[in-house]
C-alpha positions in Angstrom: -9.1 70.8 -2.7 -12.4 71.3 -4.7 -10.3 72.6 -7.7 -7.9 69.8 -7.6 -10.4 67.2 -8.0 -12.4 70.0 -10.9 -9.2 69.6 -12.4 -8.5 66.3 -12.4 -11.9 65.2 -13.3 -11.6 67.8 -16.8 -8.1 66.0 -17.2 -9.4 62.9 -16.9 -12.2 63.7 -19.5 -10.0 65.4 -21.6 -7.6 62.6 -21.9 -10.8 60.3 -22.8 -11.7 62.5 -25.1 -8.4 62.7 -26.7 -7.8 58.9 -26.5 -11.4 57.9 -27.9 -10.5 60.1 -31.1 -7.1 59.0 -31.9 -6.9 55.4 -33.0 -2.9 55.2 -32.5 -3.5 56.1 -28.7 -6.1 54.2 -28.0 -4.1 51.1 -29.6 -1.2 52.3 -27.0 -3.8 52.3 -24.6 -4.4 49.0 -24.9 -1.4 47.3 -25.2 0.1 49.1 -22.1 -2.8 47.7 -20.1 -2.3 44.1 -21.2 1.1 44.8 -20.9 0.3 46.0 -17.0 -2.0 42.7 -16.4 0.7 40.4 -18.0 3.4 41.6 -15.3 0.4 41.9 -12.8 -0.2 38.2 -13.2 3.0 37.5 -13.4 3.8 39.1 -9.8 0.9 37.2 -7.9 2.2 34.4 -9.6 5.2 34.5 -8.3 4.4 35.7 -4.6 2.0 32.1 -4.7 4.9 30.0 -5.6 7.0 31.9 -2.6 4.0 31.6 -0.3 3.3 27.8 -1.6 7.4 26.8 -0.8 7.2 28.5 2.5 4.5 26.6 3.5 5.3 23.4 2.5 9.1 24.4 4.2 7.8 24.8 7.9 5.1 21.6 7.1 8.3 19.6 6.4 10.0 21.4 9.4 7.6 20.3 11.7 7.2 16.9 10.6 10.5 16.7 11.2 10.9 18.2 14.5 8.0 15.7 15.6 
């Protein structure tokens, strides 16, 4: 276990390193990670509205049963 977490903590470092030197990856970087928070946002967006229907659905529901 201690030289899977070595390793990945080198890897990690490494990739950094490589990253931080090239400009082409670290411009790929970038744009995959607002690419990630654009569908991110997207997602809890649409879960909200889903949450937000539901609700007002059974609010409606029970006025109704009332």
């Amino acid at each position: 276990m201690e030289k899977f977490i070595i390793g990945v903590a080198v890897g990690m470092a490494a990739g950094a390193l490589v990253v931080a030197n090239n400009c082409k990856l670290r411009n790929l970087v970038k744009k995959n990670q607002e690419d990630l928070m654009e569908k991110a946002e997207n997602y809890i967006d649409s879960k909200l509205e889903q949450f937000e229907k539901n609700s007002q659905g059974k609010k409606s529901a029970s006025k109704t049963s009332e």
